[in-house]
C-alpha positions in Angstrom: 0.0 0.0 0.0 2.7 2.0 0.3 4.1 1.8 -2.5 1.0 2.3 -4.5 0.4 5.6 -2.8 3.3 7.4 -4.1 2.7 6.5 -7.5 -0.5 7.4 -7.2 0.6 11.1 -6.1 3.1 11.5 -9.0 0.1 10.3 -11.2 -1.8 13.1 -9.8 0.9 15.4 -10.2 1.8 14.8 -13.7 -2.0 14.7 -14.4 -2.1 18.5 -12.4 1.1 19.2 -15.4 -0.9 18.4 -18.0 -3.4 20.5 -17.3 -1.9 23.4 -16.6 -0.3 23.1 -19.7 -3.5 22.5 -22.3 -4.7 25.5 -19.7 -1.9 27.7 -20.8 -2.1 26.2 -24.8 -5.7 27.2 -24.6 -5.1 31.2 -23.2 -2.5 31.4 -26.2 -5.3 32.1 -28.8 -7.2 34.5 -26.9 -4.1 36.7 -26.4 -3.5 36.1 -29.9 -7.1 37.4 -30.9 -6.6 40.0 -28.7 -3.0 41.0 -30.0 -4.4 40.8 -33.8 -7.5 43.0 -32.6 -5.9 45.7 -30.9 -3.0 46.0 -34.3 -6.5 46.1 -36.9 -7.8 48.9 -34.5 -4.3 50.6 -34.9 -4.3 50.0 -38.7 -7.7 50.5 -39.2 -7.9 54.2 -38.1 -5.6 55.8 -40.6 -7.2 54.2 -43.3 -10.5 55.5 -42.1 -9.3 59.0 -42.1 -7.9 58.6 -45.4 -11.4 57.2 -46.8 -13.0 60.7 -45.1 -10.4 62.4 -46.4 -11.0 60.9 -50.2 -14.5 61.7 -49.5 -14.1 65.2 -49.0 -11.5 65.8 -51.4 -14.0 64.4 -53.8 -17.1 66.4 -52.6 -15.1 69.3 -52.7 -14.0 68.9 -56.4 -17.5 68.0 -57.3 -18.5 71.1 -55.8 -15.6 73.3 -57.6 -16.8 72.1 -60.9 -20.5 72.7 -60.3 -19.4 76.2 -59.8 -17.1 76.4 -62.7 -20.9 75.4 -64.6 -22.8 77.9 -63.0 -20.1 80.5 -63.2 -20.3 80.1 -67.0 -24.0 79.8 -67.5 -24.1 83.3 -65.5 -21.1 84.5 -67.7 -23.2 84.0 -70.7 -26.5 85.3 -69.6 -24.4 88.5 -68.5 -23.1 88.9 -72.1 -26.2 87.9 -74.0 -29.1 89.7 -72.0 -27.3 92.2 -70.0 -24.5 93.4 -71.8 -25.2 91.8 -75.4 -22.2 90.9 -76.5 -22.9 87.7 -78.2 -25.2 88.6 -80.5 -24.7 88.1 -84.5 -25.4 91.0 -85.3 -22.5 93.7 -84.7 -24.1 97.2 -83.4 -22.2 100.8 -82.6 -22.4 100.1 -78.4 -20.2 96.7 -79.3 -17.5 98.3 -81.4 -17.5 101.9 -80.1 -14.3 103.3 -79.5 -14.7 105.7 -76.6 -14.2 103.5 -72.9 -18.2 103.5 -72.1 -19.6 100.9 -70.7 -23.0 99.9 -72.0 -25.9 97.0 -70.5 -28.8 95.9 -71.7 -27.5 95.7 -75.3 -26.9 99.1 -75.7 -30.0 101.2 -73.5 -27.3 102.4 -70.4 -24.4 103.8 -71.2 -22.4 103.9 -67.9 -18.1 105.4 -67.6 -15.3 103.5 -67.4 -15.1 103.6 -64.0 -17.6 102.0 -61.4 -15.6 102.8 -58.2 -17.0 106.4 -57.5 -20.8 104.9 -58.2 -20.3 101.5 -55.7 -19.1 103.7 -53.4 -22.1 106.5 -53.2 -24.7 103.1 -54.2 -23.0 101.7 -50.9 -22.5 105.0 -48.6 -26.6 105.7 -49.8 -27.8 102.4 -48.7 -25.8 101.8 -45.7 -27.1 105.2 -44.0 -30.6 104.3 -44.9 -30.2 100.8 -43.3 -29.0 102.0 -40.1 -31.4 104.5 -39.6 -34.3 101.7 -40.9 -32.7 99.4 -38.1 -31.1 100.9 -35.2 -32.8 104.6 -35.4 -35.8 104.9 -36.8 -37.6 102.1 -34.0 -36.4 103.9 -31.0 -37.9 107.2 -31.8 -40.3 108.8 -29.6 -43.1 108.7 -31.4 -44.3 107.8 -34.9 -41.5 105.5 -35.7 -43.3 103.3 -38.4 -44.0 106.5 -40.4 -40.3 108.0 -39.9 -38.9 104.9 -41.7 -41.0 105.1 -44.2 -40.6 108.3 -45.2 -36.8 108.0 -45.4 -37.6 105.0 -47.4 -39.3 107.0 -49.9 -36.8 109.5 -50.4 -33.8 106.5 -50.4 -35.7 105.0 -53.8 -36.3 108.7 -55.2 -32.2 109.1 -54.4 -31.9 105.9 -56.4 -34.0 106.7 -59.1 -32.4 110.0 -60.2 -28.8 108.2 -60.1 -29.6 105.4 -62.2 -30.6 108.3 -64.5 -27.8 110.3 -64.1 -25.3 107.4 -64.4 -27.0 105.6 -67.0 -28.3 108.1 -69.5 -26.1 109.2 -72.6 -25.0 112.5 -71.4 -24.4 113.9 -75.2 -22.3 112.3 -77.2 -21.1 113.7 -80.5 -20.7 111.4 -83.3 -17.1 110.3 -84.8 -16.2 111.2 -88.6 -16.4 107.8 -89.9 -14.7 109.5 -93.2 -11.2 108.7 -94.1 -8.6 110.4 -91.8 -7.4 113.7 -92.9 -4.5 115.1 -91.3 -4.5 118.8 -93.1 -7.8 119.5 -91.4 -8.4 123.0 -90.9 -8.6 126.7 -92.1 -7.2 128.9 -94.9 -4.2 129.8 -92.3 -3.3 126.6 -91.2 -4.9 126.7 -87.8 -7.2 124.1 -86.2 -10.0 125.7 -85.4 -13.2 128.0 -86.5 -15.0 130.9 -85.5 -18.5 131.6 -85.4 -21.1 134.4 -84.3 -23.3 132.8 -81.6 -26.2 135.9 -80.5 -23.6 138.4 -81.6 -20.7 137.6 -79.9 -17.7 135.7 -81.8 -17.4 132.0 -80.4 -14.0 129.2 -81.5 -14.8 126.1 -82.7 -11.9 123.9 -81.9 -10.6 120.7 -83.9 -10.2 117.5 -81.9 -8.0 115.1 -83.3 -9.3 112.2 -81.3 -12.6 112.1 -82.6 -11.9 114.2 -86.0 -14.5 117.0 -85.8 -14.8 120.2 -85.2 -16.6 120.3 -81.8 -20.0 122.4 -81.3 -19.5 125.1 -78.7 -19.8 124.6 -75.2 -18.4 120.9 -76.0 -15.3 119.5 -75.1 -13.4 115.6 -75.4 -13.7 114.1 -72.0 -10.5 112.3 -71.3 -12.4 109.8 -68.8 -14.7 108.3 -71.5 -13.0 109.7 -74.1 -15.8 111.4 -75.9 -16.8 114.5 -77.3 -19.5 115.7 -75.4 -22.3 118.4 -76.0 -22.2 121.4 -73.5 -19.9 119.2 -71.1 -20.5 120.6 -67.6 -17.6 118.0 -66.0 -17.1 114.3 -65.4 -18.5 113.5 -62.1 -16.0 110.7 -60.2 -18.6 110.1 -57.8 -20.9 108.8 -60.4 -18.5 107.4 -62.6 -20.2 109.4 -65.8 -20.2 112.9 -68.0 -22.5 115.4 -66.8 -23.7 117.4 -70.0 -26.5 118.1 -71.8 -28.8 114.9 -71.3 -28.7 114.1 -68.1 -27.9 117.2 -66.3 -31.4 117.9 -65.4 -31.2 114.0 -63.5 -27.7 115.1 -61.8 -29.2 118.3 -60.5 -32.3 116.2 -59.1 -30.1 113.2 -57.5 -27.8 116.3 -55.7 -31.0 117.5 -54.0 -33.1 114.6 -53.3 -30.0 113.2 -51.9 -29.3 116.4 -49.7 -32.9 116.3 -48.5 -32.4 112.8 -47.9 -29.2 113.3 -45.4 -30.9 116.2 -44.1 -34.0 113.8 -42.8 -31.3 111.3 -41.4 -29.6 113.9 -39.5 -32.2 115.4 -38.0 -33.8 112.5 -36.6 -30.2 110.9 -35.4 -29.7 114.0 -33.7 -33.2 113.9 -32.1 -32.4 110.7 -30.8 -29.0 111.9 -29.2 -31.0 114.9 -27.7 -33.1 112.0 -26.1 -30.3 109.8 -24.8 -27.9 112.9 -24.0 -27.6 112.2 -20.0 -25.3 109.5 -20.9 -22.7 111.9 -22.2 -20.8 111.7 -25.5 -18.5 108.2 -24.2 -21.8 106.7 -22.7 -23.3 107.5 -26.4 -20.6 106.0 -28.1 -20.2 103.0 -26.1 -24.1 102.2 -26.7 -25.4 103.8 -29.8 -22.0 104.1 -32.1 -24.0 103.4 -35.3 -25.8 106.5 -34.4 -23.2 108.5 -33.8 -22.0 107.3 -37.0 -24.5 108.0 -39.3 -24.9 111.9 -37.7 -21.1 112.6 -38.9 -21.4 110.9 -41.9 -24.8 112.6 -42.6 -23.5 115.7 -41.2 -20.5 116.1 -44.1 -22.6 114.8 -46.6 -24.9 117.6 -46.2 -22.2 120.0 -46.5 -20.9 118.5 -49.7 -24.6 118.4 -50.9 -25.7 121.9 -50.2 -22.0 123.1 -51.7 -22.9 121.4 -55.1 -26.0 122.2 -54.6 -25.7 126.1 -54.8 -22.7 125.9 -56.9 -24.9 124.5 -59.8 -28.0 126.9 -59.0 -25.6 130.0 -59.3 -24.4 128.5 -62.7 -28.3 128.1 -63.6 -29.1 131.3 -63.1 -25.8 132.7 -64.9 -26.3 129.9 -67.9 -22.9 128.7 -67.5 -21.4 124.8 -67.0 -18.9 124.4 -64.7 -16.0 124.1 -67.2 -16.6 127.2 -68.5 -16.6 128.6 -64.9 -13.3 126.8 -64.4 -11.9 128.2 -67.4 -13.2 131.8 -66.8 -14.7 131.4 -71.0 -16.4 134.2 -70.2 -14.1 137.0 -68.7 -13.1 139.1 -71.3 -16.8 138.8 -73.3 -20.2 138.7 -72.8 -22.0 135.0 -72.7 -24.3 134.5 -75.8 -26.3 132.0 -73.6 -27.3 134.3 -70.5 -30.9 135.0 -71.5 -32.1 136.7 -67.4 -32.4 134.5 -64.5 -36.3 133.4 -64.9 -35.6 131.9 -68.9 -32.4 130.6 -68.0 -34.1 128.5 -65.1 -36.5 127.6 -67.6 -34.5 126.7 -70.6 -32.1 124.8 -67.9 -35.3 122.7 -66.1 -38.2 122.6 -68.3 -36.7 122.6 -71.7 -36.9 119.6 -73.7 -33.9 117.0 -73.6 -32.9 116.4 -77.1 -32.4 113.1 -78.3 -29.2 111.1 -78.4 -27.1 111.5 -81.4 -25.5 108.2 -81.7 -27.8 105.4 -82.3 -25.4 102.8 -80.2 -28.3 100.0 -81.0 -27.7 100.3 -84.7 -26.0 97.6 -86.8 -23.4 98.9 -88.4 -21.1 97.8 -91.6 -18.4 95.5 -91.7 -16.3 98.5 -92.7 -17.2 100.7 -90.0 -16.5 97.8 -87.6 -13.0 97.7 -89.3 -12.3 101.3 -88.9 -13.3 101.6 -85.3 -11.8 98.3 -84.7 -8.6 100.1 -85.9 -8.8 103.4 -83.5 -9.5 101.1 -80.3 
């Protein structure tokens, strides 16, 4: 017996062995699983962040090219309906050789230059916006009526400069002849006299456009045009001021002036109401209001300077570049009918028509020749 029982306790023991080691075997696949788990995880996250990244590179260049198309369908539907460029037909606007710029196939004839008119369209509508928003509720009494009132005059404003900026302000026609470089009179010089109402008047040659000019006209270096009774070339508007559309630059200076005027009244009101707060306490919580009262407050001054600058010249039946050049110092001016018919001749006469046509069709060889001054 006692021999058996040792040998059955080193049984047990390498039994005990044996199991311990299919134990261990059997843990070695779980670790494994676990090892091969945890190094997908670690390769699986960059390429998940490169598929996002593909995914978003690709919605992005999907979205650049849909606005490539839309870009161009706007393009075209800018040159064919607004500015009618591609049209078969070749008309004056499209080959004309001054630097207008013309929409709506010809109807607006705008300057070169939009800067000066984005920046009044801009300083016009931001005024009225603030006093619609931040003013114009806050008032005492009659707010709703306020605002509308200054809405009114901020379309009137509007109105008179798309007219002013838009209308042809008088332009003279080109020679479309051959080009003749011995232009002039009997003693060699370029220019011509004429009696205007008695008094002796210079017609001068301008070799741009290769006409003697009518007088009161002169070649505006901006738009680089001949232009009937040229007053000056507004930079604020971005356009001539002449003949045509004179009457439109008088009414936007004064609706625009009454239109400040309104603004800065009512700003000023509202100061007067919120005055115990002293000019830091105002500018701390009303700045916009402050704002808009300075801005208003030189804009009148500007305004009301123009203003009775051109009603001066009215009443003398002058432009302003014959008042800058003094054209009448030394003679009388043919043009001064009295104060009451030059107001009326000014503001009630009729606005002649354009001279150029810019919507015609015009020749192949016309096309050539003004393709050739350009």
């Amino acid at each position: 017996m006692a021999s058996i029982t040792p040998q059955l306790e080193t049984c047990s023991s390498e039994s005990d062995k044996e199991a311990m080691e299919q134990i261990a075997l059997s843990e070695s696949p779980i670790q494994d699983i676990a090892n091969s788990s945890t190094n997908n995880n670690i390769k699986g996250k960059p390429e998940l962040h490169i598929k996002i990244a593909e995914n978003f590179g690709n919605f992005f260049a999907s979205l650049r090219e849909n606005l490539l198309v839309v870009k161009r369908v706007v393009q075209n539907l800018w040159l064919q309906y607004i500015r009618g460029e591609k049209s078969d037909r070749i008309r004056a606007y499209q080959v004309w050789p001054g630097n207008n710029v013309f929409f709506f196939h010809g109807r607006f004839i705008c300057g070169p230059d939009p800067r000066g008119l984005l920046l009044t369209t801009t300083s016009i509508i931001l005024s009225s916006w603030i006093f619609a928003m931040y003013i114009g509720d806050e008032l005492p009494s009659h707010s709703s009526t306020i605002v509308t009132i200054s809405v009114i005059l901020t379309v009137i404003v509007f109105i008179n400069l798309i007219l002013v900026s838009a209308t042809d302000p008088g332009i003279i026609p080109r020679n479309d002849q051959a080009i003749i470089e011995d232009v002039g009179t009997s003693d060699g010089t370029r220019s011509k006299r004429v009696m205007i109402n008695g008094v002796e008047m210079k017609l001068k040659y301008c070799r741009i456009c290769k006409i003697f000019r009518p007088p009161r006209s002169c070649h505006c270096a901006a738009c680089d045009n001949c232009v009937e009774k040229f007053d000056h070339h507004c930079p604020w508007i971005g356009q001539c001021i002449a003949l045509r559309n004179y009457r439109f630059y008088l009414s936007f200076v004064i609706s625009a002036l009454v239109l400040f005027a309104y603004l800065f009244a009512f700003s000023v009101w509202r100061i007067h109401a919120k005055s115990k707060s002293g000019l830091l306490g105002m500018l701390k919580n009303c700045p916009e209001t402050v704002a808009l009262v300075s801005f208003s407050f030189a804009a009148i001054w500007f305004l009301a300077g123009l203003a009775i600058f051109h009603i001066y010249l009215i009443a003398v039946n002058q432009t302003a570049y014959e008042n800058f050049r003094q054209r009448y110092a030394d003679s009388q001016n043919p043009y001064d009918k009295g104060i009451v018919s030059n107001f009326k001749d000014v503001l009630f006469g009729p606005v002649p028509p354009s001279r150029v046509d810019f919507r015609a069709e015009v020749t192949s060889s016309w096309h050539i020749k003004a393709t050739r001054r350009v």
